[in-house]
N, CA, C and O of each residue as an XYZ file, in Angstrom:
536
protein
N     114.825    105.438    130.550
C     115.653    106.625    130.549
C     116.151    106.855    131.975
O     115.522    106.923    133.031
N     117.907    106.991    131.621
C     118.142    107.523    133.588
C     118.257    109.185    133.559
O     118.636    110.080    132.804
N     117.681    109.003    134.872
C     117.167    110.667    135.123
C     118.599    110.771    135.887
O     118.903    109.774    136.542
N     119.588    111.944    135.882
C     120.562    112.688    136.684
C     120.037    113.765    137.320
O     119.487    114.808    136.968
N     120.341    113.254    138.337
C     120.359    115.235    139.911
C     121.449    115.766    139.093
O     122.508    115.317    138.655
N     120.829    116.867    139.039
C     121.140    118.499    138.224
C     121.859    119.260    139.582
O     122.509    120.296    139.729
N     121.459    118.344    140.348
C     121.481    120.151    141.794
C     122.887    119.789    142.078
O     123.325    118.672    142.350
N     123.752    121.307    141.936
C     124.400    121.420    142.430
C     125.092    121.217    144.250
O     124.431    121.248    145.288
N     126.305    121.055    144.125
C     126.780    120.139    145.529
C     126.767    121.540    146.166
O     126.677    122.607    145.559
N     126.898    121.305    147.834
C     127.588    122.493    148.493
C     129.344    123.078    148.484
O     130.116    124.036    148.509
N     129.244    122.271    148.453
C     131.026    122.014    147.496
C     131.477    122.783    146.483
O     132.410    123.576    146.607
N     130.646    122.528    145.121
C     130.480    123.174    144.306
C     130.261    124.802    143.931
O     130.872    125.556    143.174
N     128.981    125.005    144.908
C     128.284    126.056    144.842
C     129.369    127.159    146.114
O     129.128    128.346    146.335
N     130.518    126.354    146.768
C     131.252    127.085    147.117
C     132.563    127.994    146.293
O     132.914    129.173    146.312
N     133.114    126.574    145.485
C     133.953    126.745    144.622
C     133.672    127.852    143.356
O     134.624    128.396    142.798
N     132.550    128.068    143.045
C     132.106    129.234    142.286
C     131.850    130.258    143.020
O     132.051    131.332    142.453
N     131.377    130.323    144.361
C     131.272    132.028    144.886
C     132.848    132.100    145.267
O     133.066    133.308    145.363
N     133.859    131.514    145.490
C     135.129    131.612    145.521
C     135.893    132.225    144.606
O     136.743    133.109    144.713
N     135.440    131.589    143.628
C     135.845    132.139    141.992
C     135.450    133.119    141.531
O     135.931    133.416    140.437
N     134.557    133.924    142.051
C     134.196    135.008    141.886
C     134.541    136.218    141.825
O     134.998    136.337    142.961
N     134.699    137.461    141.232
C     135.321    138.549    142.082
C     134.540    139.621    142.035
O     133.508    139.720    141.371
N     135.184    140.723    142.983
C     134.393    142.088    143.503
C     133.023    141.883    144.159
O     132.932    141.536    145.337
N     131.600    142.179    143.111
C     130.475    142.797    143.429
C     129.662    141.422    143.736
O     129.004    141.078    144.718
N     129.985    140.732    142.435
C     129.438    139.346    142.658
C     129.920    138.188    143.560
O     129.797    136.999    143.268
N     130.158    138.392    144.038
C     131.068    137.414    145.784
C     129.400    137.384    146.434
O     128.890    136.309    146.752
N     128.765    138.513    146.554
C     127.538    138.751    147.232
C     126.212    138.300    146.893
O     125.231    138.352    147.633
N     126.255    137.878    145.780
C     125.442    137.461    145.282
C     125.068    135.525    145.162
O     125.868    134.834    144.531
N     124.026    134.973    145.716
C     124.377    133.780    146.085
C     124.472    132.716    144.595
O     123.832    132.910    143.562
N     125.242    131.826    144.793
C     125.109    130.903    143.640
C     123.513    129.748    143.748
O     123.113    129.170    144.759
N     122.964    129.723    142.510
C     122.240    129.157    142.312
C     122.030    127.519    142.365
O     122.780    126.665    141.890
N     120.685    127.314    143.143
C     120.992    125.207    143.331
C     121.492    124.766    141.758
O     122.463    124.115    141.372
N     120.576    125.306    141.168
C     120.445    124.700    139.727
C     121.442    125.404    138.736
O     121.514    126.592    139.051
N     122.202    125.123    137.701
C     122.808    125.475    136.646
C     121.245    126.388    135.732
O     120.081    126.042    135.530
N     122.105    127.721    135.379
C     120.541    128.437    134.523
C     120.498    127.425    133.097
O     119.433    127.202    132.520
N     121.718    126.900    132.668
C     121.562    126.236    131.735
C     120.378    124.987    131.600
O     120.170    124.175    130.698
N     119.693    125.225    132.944
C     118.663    124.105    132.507
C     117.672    124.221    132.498
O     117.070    123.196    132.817
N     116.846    125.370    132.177
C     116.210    126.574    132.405
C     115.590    126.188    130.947
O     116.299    126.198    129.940
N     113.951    125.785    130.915
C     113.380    125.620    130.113
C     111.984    126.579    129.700
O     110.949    126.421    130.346
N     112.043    127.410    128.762
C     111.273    128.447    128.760
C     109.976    127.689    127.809
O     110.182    127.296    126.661
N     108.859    127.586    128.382
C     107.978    126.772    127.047
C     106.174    128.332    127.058
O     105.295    128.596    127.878
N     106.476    128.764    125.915
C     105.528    129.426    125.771
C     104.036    128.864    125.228
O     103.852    127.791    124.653
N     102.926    129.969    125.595
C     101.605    129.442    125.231
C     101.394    128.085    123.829
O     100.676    127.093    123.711
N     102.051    128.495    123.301
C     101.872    127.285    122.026
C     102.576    126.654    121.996
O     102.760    126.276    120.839
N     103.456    126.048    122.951
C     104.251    124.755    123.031
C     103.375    124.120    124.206
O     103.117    122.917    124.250
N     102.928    125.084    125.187
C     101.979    123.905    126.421
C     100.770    123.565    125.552
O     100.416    122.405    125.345
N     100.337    124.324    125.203
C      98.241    123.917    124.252
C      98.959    122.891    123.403
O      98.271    121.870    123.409
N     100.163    122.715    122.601
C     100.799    121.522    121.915
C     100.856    120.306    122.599
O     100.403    119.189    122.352
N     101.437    120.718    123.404
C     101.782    119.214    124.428
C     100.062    119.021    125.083
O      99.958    117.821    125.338
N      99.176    119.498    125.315
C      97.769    119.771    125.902
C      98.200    119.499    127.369
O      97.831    118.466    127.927
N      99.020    120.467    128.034
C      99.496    120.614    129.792
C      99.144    121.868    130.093
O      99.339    122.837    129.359
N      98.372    121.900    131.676
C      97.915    122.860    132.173
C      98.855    123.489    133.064
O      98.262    124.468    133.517
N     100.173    123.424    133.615
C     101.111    123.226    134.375
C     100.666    124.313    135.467
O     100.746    125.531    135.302
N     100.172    123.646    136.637
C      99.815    125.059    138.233
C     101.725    125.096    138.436
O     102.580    124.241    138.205
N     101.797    126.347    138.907
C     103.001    126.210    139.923
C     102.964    125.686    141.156
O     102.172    125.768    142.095
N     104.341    124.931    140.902
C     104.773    124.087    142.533
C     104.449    122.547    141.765
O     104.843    121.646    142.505
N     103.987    122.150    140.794
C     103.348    120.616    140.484
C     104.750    120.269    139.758
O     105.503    121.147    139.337
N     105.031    118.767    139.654
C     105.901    118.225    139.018
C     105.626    117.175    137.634
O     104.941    116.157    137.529
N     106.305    117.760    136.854
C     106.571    116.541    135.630
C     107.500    116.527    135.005
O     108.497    117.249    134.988
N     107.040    115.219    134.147
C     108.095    114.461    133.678
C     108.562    114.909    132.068
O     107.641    115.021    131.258
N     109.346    115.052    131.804
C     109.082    115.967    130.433
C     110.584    114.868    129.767
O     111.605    114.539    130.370
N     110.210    114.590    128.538
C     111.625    113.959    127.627
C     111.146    114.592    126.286
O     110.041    115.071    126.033
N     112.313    114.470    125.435
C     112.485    115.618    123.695
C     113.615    114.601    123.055
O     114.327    113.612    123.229
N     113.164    115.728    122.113
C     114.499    115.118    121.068
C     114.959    116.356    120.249
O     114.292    117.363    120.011
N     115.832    116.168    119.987
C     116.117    117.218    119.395
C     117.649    117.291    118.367
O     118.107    116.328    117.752
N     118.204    118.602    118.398
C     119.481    118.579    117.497
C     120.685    119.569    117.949
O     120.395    120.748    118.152
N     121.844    119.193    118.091
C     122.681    120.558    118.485
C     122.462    121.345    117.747
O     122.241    121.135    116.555
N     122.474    122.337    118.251
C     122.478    123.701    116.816
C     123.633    124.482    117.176
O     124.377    125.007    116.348
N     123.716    124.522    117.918
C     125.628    125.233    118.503
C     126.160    124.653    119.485
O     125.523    124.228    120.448
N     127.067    124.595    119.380
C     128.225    123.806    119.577
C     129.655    124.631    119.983
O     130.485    124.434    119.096
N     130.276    125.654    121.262
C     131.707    126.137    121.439
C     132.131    125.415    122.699
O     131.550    124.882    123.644
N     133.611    125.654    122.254
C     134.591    125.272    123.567
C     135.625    126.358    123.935
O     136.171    127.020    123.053
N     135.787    126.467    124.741
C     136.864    127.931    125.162
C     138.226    126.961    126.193
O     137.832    126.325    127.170
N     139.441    126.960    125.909
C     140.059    126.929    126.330
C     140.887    127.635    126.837
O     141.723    128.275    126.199
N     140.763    127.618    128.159
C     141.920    128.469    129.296
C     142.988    128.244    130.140
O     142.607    127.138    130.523
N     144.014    128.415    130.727
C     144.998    128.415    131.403
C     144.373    127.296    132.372
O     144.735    126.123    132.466
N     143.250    128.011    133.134
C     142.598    127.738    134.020
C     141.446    126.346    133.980
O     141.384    125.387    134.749
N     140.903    126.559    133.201
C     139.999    125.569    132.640
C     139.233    125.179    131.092
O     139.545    125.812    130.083
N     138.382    124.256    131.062
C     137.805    124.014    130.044
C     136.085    124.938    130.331
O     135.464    124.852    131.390
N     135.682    125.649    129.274
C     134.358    126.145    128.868
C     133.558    125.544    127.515
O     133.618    125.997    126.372
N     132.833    124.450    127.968
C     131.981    123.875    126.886
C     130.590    124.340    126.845
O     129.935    124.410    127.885
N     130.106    124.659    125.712
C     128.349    125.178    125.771
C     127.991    124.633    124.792
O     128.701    124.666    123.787
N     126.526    123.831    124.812
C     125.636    123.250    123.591
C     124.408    123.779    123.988
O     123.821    123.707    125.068
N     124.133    124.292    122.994
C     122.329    124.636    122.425
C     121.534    123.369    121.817
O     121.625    122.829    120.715
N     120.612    123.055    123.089
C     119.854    122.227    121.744
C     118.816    122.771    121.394
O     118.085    123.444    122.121
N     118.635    122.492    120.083
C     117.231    122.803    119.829
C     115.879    122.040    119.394
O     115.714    121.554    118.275
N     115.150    122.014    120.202
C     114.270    120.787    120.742
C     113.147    120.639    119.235
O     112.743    121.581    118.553
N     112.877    119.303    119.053
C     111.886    119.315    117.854
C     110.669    118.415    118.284
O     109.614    118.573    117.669
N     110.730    117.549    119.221
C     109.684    116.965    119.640
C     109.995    116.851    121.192
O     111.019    116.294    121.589
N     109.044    117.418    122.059
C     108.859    117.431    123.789
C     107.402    116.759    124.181
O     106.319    117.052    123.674
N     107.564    116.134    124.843
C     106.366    115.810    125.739
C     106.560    115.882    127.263
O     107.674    115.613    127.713
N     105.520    116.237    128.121
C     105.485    116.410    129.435
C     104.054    115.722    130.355
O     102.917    116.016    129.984
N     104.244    114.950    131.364
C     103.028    114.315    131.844
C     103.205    114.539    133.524
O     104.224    114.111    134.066
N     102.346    115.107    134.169
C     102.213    115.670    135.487
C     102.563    114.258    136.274
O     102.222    113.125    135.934
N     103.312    114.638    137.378
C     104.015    113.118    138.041
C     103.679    113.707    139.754
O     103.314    114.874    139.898
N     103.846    112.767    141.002
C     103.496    113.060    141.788
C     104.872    113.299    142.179
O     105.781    112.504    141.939
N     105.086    114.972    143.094
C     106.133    115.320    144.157
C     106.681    114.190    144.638
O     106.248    113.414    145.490
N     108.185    114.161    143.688
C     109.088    113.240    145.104
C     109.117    113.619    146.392
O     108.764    114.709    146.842
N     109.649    112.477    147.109
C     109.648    112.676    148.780
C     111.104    113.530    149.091
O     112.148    112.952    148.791
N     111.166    114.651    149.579
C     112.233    115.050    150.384
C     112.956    114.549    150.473
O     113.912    114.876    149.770
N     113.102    113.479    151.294
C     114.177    112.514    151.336
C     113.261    110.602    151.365
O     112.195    110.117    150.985
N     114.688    110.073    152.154
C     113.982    109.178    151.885
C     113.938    108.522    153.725
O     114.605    109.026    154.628
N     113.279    107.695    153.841
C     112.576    107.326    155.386
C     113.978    106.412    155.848
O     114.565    105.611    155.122
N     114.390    106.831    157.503
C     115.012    105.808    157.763
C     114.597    104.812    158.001
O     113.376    104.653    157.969
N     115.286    103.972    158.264
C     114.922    102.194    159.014
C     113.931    102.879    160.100
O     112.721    102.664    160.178
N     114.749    103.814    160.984
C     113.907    103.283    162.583
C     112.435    104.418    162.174
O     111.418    104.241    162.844
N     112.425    105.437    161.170
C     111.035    105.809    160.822
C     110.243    104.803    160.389
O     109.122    104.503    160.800
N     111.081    104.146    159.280
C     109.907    102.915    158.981
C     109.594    102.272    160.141
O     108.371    102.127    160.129
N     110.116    101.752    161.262
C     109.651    101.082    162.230
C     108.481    101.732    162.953
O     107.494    101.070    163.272
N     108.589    102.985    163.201
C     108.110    103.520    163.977
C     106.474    103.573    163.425
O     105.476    103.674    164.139
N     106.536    103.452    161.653
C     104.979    103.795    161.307
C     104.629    102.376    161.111
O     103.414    102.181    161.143
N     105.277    101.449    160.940
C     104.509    100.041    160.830
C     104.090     99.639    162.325
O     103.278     98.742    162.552
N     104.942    100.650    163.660
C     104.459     99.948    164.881
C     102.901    100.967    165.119
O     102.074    100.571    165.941
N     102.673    102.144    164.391
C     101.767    102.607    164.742
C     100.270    102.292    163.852
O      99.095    102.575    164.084
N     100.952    101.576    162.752
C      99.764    100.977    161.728
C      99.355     99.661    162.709
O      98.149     99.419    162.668
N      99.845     99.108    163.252
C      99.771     98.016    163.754
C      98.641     98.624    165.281
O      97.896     97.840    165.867
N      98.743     99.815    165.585
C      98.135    100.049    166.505
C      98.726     99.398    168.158
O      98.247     98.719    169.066
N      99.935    100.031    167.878
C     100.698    100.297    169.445
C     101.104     98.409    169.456
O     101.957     98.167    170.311
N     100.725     97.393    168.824
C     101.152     96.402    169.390
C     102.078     95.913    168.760
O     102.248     96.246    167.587
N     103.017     94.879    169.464
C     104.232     94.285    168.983
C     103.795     93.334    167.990
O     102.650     92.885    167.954
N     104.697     93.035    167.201
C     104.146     92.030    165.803
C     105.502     91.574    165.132
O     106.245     92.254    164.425
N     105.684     89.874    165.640
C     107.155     89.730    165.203
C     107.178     89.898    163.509
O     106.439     89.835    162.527
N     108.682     90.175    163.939
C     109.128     89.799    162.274
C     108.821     88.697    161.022
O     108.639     87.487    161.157
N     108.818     89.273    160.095
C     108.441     87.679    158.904
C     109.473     86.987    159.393
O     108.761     86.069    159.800
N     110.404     86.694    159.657
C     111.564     85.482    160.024
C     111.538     84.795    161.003
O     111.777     83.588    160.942
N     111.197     85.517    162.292
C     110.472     84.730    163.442
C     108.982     84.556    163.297
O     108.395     84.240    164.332
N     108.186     84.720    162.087
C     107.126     83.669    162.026
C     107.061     82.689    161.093
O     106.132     81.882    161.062
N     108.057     82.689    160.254
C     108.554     81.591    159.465
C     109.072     80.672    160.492
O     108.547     79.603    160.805
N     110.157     81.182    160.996
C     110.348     80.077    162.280
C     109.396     78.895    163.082
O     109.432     77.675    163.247
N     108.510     80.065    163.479
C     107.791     79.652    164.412
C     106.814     78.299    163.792
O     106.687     77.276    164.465
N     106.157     78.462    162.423
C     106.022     77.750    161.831
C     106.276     76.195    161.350
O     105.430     75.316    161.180
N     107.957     76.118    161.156
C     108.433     75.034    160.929
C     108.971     74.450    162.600
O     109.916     73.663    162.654
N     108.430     74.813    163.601
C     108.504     73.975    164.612
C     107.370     73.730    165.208
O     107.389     73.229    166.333
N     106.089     74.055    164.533
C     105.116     73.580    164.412
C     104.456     71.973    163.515
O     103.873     70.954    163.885
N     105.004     72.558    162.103
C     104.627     71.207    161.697
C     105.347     70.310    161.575
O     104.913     69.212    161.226
């Protein structure tokens, strides 16, 4: 299954407080769309048997069925909304992705300190070094 980033761009999240008018200009736009906003009460977690702490991450996939289905057409744009309504969910506790991800010269920096401060050529210059050995 491919997983899609949900989170809204800065781009985005401009173009809607733009679009906005009066009271709500002030009010900030949200990372996430509420549409993805999954409400699971006491007898859907004891179902799935998940203890969920806040702040922990998992992995959750369903199946399910549209049950509504509108489109609104405007001058301005298209408004599509689907309801699903879920008939089988499962969820399994996964470990916190990383923030981001490590540059090159971070990676360098922790393999030179695993190594304990000393220099240690590359696999390519000891492959080298090798075949002018034997």
């Amino acid at each position: 299954m491919k997983l899609h980033d949900m989170r809204r761009s800065d781009d985005d999240r401009k173009d809607i407080l733009e679009s906005r008018t009066g009271g709500l200009r002030d009010n900030p736009v949200a990372e996430y769309p509420e549409g993805l906003r999954l409400d699971l009460d006491h007898e859907c977690l004891k179902r799935m048997g998940v203890d969920p702490q806040h702040g922990e991450h998992y992995r959750i996939e369903g199946e399910g069925h549209v049950s509504r289905r509108s489109q609104e057409d405007t001058d301005q744009q298209k408004d599509r909304r689907v309801t699903l309504t879920l008939h089988k969910l499962g969820a399994e506790r996964t470990q916190k992705p990383p923030e981001r991800a490590k540059t090159v010269r971070e990676d360098l920096e922790d393999a030179r300190h695993l190594a304990g401060g000393t220099y240690s050529p590359s696999i390519g210059s000891r492959f080298a070094d090798r075949g002018e050995r034997e």
